[in-house]
C-alpha positions as CSV (number, residue, x, y, z in Angstrom):
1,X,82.6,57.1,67.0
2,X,83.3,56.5,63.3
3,X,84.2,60.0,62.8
4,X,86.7,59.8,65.4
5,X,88.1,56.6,63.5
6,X,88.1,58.0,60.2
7,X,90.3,61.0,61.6
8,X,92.2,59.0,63.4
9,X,93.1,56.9,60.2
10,X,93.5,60.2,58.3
11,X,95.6,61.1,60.9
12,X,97.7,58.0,60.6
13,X,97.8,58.2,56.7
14,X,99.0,61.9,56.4
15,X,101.7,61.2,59.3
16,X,102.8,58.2,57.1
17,X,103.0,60.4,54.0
18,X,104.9,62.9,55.6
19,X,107.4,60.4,56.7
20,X,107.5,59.6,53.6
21,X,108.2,62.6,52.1
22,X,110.6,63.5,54.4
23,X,112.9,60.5,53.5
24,X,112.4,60.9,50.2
25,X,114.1,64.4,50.7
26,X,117.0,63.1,53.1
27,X,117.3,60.2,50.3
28,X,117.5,63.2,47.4
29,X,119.8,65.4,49.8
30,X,122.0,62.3,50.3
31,X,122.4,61.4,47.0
32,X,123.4,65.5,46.0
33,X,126.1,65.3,48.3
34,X,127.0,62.0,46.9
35,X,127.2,63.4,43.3
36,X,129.1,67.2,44.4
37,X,131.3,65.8,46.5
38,X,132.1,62.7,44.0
39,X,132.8,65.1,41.6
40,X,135.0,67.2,43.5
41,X,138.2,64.7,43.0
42,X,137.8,64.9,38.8
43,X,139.5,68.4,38.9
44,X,143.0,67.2,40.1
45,X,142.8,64.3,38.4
46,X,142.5,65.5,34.8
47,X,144.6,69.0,35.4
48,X,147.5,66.0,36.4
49,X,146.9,64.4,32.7
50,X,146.6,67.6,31.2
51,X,149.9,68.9,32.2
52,X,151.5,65.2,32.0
53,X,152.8,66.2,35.2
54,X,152.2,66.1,39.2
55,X,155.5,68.9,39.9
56,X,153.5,71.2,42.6
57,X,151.9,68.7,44.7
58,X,153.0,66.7,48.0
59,X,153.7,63.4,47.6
60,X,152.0,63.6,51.5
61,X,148.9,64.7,50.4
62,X,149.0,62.8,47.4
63,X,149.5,59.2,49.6
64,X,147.3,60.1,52.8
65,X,144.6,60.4,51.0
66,X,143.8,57.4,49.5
67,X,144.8,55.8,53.0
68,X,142.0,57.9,54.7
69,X,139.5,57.0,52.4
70,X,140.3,53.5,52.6
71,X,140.0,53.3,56.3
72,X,136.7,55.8,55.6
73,X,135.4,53.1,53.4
74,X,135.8,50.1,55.7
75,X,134.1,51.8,58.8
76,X,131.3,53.2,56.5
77,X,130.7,49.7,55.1
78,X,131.3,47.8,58.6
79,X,128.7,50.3,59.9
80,X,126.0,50.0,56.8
81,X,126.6,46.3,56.4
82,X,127.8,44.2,59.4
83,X,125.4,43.2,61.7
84,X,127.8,42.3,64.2
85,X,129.1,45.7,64.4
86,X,125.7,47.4,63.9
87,X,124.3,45.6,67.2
88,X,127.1,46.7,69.3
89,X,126.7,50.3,67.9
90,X,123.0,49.4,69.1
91,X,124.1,48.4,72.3
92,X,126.3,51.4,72.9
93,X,123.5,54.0,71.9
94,X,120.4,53.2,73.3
95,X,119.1,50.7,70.1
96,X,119.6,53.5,67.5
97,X,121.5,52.5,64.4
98,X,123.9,54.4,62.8
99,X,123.6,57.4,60.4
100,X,125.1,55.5,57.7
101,X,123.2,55.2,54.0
102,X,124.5,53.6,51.0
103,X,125.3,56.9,49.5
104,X,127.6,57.4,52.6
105,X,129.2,54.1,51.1
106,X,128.9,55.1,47.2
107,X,130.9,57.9,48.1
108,X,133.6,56.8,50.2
109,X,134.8,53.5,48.1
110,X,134.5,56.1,44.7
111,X,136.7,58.5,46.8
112,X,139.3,55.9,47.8
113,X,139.4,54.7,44.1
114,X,139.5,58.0,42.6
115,X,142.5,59.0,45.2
116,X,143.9,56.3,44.3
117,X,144.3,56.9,40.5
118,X,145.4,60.3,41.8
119,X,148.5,59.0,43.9
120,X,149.5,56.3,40.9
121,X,149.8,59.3,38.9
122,X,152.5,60.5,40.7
123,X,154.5,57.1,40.0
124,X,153.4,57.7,36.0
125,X,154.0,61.1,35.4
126,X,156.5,64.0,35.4
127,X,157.7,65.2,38.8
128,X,161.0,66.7,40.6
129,X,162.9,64.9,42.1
130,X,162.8,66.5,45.7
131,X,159.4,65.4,45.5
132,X,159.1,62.2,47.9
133,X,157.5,60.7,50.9
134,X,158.7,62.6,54.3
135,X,160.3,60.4,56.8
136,X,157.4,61.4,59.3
137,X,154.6,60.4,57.3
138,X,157.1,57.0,56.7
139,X,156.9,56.6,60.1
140,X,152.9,57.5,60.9
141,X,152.1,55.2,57.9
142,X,154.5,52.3,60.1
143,X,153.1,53.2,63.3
144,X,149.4,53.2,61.5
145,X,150.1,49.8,60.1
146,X,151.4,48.1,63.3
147,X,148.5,49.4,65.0
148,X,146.0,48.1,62.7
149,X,147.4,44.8,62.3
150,X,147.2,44.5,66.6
151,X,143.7,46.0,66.6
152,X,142.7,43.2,63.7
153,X,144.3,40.5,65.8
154,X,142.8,41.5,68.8
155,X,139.4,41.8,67.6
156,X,139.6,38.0,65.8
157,X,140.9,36.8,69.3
158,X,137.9,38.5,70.9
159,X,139.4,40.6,73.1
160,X,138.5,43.6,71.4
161,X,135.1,44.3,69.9
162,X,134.8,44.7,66.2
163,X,133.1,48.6,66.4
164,X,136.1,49.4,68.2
165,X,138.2,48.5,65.7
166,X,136.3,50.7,63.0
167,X,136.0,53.8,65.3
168,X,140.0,53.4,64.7
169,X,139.9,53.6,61.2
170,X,137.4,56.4,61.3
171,X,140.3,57.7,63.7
172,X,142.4,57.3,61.2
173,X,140.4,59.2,58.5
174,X,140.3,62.3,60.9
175,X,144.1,62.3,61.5
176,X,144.5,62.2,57.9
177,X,141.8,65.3,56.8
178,X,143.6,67.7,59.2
179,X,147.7,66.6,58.8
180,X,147.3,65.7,54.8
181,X,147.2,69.6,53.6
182,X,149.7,71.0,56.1
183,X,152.5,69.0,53.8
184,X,150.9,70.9,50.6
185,X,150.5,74.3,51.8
186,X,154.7,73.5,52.6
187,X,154.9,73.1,49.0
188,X,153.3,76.3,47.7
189,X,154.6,78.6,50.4
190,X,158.4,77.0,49.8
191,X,158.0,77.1,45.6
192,X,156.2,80.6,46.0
193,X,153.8,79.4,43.7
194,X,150.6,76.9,43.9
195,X,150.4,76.1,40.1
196,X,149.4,72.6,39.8
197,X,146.2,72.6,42.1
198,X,142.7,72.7,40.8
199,X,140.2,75.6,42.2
200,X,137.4,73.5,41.6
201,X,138.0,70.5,44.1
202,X,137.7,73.7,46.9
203,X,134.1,74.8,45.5
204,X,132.8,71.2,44.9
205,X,134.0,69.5,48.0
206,X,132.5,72.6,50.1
207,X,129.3,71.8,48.3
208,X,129.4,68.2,49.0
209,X,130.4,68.6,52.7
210,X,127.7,71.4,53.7
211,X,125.2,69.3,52.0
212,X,126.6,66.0,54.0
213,X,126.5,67.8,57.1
214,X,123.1,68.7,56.7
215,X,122.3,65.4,55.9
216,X,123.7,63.8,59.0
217,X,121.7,66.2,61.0
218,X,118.7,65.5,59.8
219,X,119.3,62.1,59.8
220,X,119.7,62.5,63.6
221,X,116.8,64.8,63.9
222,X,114.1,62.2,62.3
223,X,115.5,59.2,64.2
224,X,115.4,61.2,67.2
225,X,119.0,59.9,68.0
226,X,121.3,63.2,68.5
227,X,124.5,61.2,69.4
228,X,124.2,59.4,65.7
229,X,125.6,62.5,64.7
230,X,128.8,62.0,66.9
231,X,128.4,58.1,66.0
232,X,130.2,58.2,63.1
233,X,133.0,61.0,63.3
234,X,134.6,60.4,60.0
235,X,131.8,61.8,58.4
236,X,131.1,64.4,61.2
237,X,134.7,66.0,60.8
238,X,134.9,65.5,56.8
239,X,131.6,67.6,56.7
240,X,133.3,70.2,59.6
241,X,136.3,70.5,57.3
242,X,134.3,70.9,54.3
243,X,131.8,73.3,55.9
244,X,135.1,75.3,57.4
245,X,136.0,75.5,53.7
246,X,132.8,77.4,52.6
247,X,133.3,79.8,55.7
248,X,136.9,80.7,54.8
249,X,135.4,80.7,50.7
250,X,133.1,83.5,51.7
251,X,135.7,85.4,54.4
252,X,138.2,85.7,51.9
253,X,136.6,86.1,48.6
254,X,139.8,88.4,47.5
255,X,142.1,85.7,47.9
256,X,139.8,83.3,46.5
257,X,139.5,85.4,43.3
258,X,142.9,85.5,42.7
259,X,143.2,82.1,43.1
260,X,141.1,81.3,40.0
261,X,142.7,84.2,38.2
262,X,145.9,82.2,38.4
263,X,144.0,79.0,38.2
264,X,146.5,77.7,41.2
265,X,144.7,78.0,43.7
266,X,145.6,75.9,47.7
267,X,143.5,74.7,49.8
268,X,140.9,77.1,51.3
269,X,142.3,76.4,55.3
270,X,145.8,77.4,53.8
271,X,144.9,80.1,51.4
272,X,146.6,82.9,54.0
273,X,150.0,81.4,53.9
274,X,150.6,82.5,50.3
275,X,148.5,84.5,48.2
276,X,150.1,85.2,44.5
277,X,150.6,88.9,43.6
């Protein structure tokens, strides 16, 4: 009989250890992505003060992307933080919370402020003057704010729950990952040239999105809650994007090396439309 109990509270320690460890890996994992895909926006930012100039990229890309990773930041930290949106995630998936850690929010508000230094750049520094917001992204960005603005009043008035509201932003952070590059790869292909975008942002930010991707899933996997990985689909698609990155890294390896040759490389999805010779 005491055996059986001092197994059984072996059992239970060594069960509670490797819990342990496990989190202390997702935590580590977490935090990697954190850092590689963090450090994925420097690139950009200093080749724009190096050259004193911004001639060569979209003024689209340049002012989506802030705007995504605003509206990224607001659902991460309404998901991490609220309770009043975490208990009607709860409600909607069986009592699981969401796969949301504080590195998910370290990295989204640095994204949205390092964007953001990004885009003022283009108001400080050197560029031509065809280079200016298209009347559809004027027009998205009106549509986007009306719509906000309703969903906000809707869900103060009640009519509307709050989660709702930030499954809309992440909304918003998907339309912008896939539309905010078609405007750049425009660019290159029409000036024949993609001088003026950094290499490195491709390799870090395929890093950081494999490694958030595998986060999520393990997440998922440990809290036995496989729909926390559809849960929060601003992260989901940023980590498909990213991961699609790596795949078209290793597919095209030619292209890529040519890319750094020139040191103006575009972005890995776009890479086909115009290789330098």
């Amino acid at each position: 009989m005491k055996q059986a109990r001092a197994t059984t509270r072996s059992s239970g320690w060594t069960n509670r250890l490797r819990t342990h460890c496990d989190s202390c890996k997702l935590l580590l994992l977490g935090w990697t992505y954190t850092a590689a895909w963090s450090v994925s926006f420097y690139p950009q930012l200093i080749l724009n003060w190096r050259r004193k100039s911004v001639t060569g990229l979209s003024i689209d890309f340049l002012t989506l992307n802030p705007l995504g990773f605003l509206c990224y930041s607001i659902s991460n930290l309404a998901l991490y933080a609220s309770s009043t949106v975490r208990a009607s995630y709860r409600a909607r998936h069986d009592g699981h919370n969401p796969q949301v850690a504080l590195n998910d929010v370290v990295f989204a508000v640095h994204a949205c402020a390092v964007a953001g230094l990004t885009w003022g750049q283009s108001w400080v520094y050197q560029r031509d003057p065809s280079q200016r917001l298209s009347s559809y992204n004027r027009l998205i960005l009106l549509l986007l704010f009306l719509s906000l603005l309703t969903l906000t009043l809707l869900a103060t008035l009640e009519r509307l729950s709050y989660l709702s509201l930030v499954l809309f932003l992440s909304s918003v952070k998907l339309y912008v990952s896939a539309a905010k590059m078609v405007p750049q790869a425009w660019v290159n292909y029409r000036r024949k040239s993609t001088e003026g975008w950094s290499i490195e942002n491709i390799l870090l930010d395929a890093t950081g999105g494999l490694l958030s991707l595998t986060q999520l899933v393990l997440d998922s996997w440990v809290d036995g809650d496989w729909t926390g990985i559809t849960g929060n689909p601003g992260k989901l698609i940023s980590c498909c994007i990213a991961a699609d990155e790596a795949a078209a890294t290793g597919r095209n390896r030619s292209l890529v090396v040519v890319a750094v040759v020139t040191r103006s490389p575009i972005h890995a999805h776009f890479t086909l439309l115009y290789t330098p010779h």
